[in-house]
C-alpha positions as CSV (number, residue, x, y, z in Angstrom):
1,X,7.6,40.8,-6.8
2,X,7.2,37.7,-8.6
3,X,7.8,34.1,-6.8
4,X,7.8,30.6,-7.6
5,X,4.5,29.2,-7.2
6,X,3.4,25.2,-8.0
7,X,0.7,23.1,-7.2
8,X,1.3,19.5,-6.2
9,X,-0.2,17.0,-4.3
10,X,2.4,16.4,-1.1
11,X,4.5,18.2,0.5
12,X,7.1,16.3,2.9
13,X,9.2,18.7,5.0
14,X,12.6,17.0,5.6
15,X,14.5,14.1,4.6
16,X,15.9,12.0,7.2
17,X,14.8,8.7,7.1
18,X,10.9,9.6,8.1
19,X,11.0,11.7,5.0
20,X,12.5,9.4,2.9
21,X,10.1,6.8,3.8
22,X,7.0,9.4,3.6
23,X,8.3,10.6,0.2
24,X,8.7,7.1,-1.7
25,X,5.4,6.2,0.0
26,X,3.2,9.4,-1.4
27,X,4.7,9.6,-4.6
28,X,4.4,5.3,-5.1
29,X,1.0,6.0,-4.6
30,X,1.1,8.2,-8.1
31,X,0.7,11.4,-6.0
32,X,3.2,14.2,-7.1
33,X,5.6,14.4,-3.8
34,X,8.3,17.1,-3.0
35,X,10.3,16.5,-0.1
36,X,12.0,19.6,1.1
37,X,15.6,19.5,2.7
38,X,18.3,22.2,3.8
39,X,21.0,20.0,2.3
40,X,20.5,17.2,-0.7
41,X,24.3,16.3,1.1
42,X,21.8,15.2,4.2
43,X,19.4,13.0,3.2
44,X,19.2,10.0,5.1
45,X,22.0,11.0,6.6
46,X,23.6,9.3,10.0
47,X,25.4,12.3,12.4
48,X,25.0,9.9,14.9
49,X,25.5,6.1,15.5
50,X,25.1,4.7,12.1
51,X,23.2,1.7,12.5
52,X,19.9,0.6,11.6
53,X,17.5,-1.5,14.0
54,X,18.5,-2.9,17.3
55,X,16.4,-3.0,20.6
56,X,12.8,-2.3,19.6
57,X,14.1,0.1,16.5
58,X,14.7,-3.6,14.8
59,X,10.8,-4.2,15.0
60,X,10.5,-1.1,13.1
61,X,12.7,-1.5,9.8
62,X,10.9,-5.0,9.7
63,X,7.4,-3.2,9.8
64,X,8.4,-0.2,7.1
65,X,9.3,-3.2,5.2
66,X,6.4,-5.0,5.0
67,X,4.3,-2.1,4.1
68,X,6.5,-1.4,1.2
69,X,9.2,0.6,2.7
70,X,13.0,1.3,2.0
71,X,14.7,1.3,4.6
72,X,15.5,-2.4,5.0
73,X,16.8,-2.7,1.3
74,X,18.7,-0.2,1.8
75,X,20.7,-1.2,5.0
76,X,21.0,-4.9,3.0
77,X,22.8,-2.8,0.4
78,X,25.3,-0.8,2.8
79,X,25.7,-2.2,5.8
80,X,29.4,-3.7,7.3
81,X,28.5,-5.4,10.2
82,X,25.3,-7.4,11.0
83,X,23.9,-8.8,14.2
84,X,21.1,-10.2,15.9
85,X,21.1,-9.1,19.7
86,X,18.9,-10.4,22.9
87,X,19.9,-14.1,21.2
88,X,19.8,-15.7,24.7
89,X,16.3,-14.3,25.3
90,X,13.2,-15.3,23.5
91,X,12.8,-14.9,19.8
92,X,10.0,-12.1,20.4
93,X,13.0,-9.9,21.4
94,X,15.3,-10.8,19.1
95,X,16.3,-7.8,17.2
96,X,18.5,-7.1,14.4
97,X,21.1,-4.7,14.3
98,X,23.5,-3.6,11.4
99,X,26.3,-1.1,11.7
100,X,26.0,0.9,8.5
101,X,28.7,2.7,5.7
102,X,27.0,6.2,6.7
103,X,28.2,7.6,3.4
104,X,27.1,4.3,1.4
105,X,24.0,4.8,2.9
106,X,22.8,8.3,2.5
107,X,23.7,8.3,-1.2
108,X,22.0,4.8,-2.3
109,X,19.2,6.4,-0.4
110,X,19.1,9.8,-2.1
111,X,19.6,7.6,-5.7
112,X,16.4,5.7,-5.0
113,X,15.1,9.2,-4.2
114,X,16.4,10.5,-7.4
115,X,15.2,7.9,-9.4
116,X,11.5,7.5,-8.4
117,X,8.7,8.8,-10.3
118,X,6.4,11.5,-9.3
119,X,8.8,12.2,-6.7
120,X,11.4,16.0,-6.4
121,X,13.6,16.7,-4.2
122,X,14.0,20.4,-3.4
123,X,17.1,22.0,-1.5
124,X,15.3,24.6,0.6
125,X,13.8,25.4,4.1
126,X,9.9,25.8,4.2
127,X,9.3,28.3,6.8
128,X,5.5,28.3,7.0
129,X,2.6,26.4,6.5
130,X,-0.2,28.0,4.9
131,X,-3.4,27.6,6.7
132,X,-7.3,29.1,5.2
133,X,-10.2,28.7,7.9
134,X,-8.3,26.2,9.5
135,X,-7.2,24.1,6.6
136,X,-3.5,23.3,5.2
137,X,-3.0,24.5,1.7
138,X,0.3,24.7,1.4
139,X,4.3,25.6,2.1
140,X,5.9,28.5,2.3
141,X,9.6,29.0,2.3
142,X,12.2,31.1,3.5
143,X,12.7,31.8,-0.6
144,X,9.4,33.1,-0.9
145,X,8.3,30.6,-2.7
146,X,4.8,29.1,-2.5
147,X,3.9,25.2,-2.9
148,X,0.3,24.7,-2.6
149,X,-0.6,20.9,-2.0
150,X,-3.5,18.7,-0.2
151,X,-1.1,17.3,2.7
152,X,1.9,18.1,4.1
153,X,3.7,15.4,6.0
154,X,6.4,17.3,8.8
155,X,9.3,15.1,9.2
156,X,11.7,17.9,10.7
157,X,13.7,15.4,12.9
158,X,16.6,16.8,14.7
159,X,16.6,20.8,12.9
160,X,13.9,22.9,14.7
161,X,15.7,25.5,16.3
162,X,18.5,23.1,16.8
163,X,21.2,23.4,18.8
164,X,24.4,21.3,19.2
165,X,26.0,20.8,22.5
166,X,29.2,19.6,23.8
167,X,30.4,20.3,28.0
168,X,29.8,23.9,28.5
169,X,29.3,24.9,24.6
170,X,26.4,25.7,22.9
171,X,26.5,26.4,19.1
172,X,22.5,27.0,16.8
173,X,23.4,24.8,14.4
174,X,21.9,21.5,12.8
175,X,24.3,18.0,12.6
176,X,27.0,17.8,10.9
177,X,27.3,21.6,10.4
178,X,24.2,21.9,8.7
179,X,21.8,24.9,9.1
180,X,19.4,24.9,11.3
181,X,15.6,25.1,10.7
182,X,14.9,28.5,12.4
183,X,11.6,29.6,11.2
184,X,9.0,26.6,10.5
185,X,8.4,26.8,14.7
186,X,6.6,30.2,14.5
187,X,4.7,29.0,12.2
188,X,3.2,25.5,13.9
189,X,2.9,27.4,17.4
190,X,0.7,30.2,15.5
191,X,-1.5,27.1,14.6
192,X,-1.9,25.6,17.4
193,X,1.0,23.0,17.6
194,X,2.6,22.7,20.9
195,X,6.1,22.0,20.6
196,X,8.5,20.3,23.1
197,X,12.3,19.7,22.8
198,X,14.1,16.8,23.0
199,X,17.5,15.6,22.8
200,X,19.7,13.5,21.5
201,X,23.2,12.2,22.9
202,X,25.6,12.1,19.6
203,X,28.5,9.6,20.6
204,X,32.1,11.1,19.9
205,X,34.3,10.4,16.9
206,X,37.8,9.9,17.6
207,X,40.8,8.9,15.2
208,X,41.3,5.1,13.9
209,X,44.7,5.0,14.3
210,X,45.1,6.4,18.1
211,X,43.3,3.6,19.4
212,X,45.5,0.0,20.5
213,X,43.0,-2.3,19.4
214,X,45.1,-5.3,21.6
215,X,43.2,-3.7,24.6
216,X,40.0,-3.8,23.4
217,X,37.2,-7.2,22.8
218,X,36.5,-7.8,19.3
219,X,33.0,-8.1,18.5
220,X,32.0,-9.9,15.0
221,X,29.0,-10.3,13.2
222,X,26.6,-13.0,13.1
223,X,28.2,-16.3,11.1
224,X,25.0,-15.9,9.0
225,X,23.8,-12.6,8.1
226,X,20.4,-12.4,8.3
227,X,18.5,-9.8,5.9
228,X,16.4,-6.7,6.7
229,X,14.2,-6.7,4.4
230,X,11.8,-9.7,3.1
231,X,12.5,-9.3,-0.6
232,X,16.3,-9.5,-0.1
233,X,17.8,-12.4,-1.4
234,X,19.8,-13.9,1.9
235,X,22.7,-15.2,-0.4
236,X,23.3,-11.3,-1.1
237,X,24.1,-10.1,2.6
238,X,26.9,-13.4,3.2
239,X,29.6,-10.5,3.1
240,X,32.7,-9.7,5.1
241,X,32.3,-7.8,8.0
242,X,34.0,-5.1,9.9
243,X,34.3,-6.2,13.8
244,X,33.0,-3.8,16.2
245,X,35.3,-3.6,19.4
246,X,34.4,-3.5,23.1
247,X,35.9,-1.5,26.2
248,X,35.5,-0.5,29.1
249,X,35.5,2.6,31.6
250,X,37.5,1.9,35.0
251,X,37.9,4.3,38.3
252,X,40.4,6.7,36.9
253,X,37.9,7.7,34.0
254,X,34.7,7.7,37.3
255,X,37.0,10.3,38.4
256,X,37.5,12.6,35.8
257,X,33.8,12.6,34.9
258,X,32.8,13.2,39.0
259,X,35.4,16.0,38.8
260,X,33.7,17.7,35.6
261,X,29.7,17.2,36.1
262,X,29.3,20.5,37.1
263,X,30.7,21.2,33.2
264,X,28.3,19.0,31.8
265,X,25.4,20.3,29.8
266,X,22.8,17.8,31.6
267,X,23.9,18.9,35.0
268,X,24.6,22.1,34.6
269,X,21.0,23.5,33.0
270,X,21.7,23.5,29.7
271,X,20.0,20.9,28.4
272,X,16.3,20.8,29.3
273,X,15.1,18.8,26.5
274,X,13.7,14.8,27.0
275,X,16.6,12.3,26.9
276,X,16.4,8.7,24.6
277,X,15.5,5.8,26.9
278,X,18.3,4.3,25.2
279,X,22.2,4.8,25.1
280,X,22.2,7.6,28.2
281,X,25.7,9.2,28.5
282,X,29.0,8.0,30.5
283,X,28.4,10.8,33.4
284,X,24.1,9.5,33.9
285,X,25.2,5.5,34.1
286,X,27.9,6.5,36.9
287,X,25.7,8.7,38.6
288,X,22.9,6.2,38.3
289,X,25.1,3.0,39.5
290,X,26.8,4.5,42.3
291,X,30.2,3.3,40.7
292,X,29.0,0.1,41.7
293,X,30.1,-1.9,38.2
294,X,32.2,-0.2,35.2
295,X,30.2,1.3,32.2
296,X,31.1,-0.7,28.6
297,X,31.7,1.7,25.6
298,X,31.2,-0.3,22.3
299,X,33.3,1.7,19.5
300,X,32.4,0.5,16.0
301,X,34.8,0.8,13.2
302,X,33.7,2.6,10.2
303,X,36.4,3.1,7.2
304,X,35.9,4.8,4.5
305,X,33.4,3.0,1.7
306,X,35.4,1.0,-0.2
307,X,38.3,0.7,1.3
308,X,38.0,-2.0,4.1
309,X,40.4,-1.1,7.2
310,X,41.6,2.3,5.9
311,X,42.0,5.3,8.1
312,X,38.6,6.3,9.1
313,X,36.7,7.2,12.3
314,X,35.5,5.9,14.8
315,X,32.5,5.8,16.7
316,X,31.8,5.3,20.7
């Protein structure tokens, strides 16, 4: 049976925001670049807190920058709320923050995609890499079909085998609904790649209009925004902002999480995977503080692009 065959020069598995990057690097360079995703609808997509930079990640989109990167002009382009935390510390920890329009940002990402030269984007999972006497030649996917290439650059993030997870429910499925990416894992462990899971802790998303707001401590942006990226023009990112709003938990909510941990997945087993250092769950900061001070939960406001202050979500 006949299959698609091509011969290019990179081949980047997945297009979350290490694809993106690794894509519009390769195919800058004048090498002819496909990046390979389940869903065009996901790239650079934000299922979780949609920000870009803050503690040590800030460093980062300052770094991708300078060598050429997207990722800051893109959050200059999108963002609703900017902020420069660990201001009362030292400036070497200073570290930038913007909350971002998820939707604004995925789709002025995937238009810069779109729009650069040498570079495809192709809606499809790979599901092995093709490997002669201990060389990469190329991709195969679940289609069949074959991409042979010098390099492939595996930016799989969140899909390998994925699983989503909330209390005592477990569903295989990528973010967002997505598919997962079921059979590329067979194929690294057959060459030698040792794989580990990890885990990430996706904040809830609760309606807009069922929270009273005259409870809560509003949070603004910095007076002067400063840019991401280097070759941003700083007059550009003076915009209105959305506030982000502050809370807290108190002893009645310590009580109903103490009452459940034997329903939650990190106590209960379910979870084996490596935890972020950062932003650890409501049931691990009780357990870890004894109940000794009340945990702050920071939900950000995120309307709809466009329309400032419409009924949207909200994230914790």
């Amino acid at each position: 049976m006949a299959v698609l065959e091509e011969t290019i020069d990179i081949a980047v598995i997945g297009a979350g925001h290490a694809g993106c990057e690794a894509a519009l690097a390769a195919a800058r360079m004048g090498l002819e670049t496909v990046v390979f995703t389940v869903s065009v609808d996901s790239i650079a997509m934000m299922p979780c807190n949609p920000n870009i930079g803050g503690t040590s990640k800030g460093h980062l989109v300052k770094e991708i920058d300078a060598l050429g990167g997207e990722m800051g002009k893109n959050i200059d382009k999108t963002f609703i709320q900017s902020k420069m935390l660990n201001k009362s510390k030292g400036p070497a920890v200073h570290s930038l923050r913007a909350q971002a329009d998820k939707r604004a940002y995925s789709q002025s990402m995937r238009e810069v995609l779109e729009n650069t030269d040498h570079l495809t984007i192709r809606q499809m999972e790979i599901a092995e890499l093709i490997v002669e006497d201990g060389v990469l030649t190329g991709v195969k996917a679940v289609s069949g079909a074959i991409y042979h290439c010098k390099a492939a650059v595996l930016c799989t993030g969140v899909y390998l085998n994925a699983r989503c997870i909330y209390g005592d429910v477990s569903t295989y499925t990528g973010p967002n609904g997505l598919q997962a990416a079921t059979h590329l894992t067979d194929s690294l462990k057959a060459n030698g790649v040792e794989m580990v899971r990890f885990k990430t802790g996706t904040p809830a998303r609760i309606d807009k209009r069922s929270i009273d707001f005259s409870k809560m401590e509003e949070q603004f942006g910095d007076e002067r925004v400063v840019p991401f990226s280097f070759s941003t023009d700083p007059e550009s990112v003076q915009i209105d902002q959305e506030s982000c709003w502050l809370t807290y938990t108190n002893e009645e909510t310590h009580k109903i999480i103490r009452e459940n941990l034997s329903r939650s997945p990190l106590y209960s087993g379910m979870i084996e995977g490596t935890g972020p250092r950062y932003g650890p769950g409501h049931a691990l900061v009780l357990q870890h503080a004894h109940g000794h001070h009340p945990h702050r939960a920071r939900a950000a406001a995120a309307p709809p692009p466009g329309v400032p202050g419409a009924r949207g979500k909200i994230h914790e």
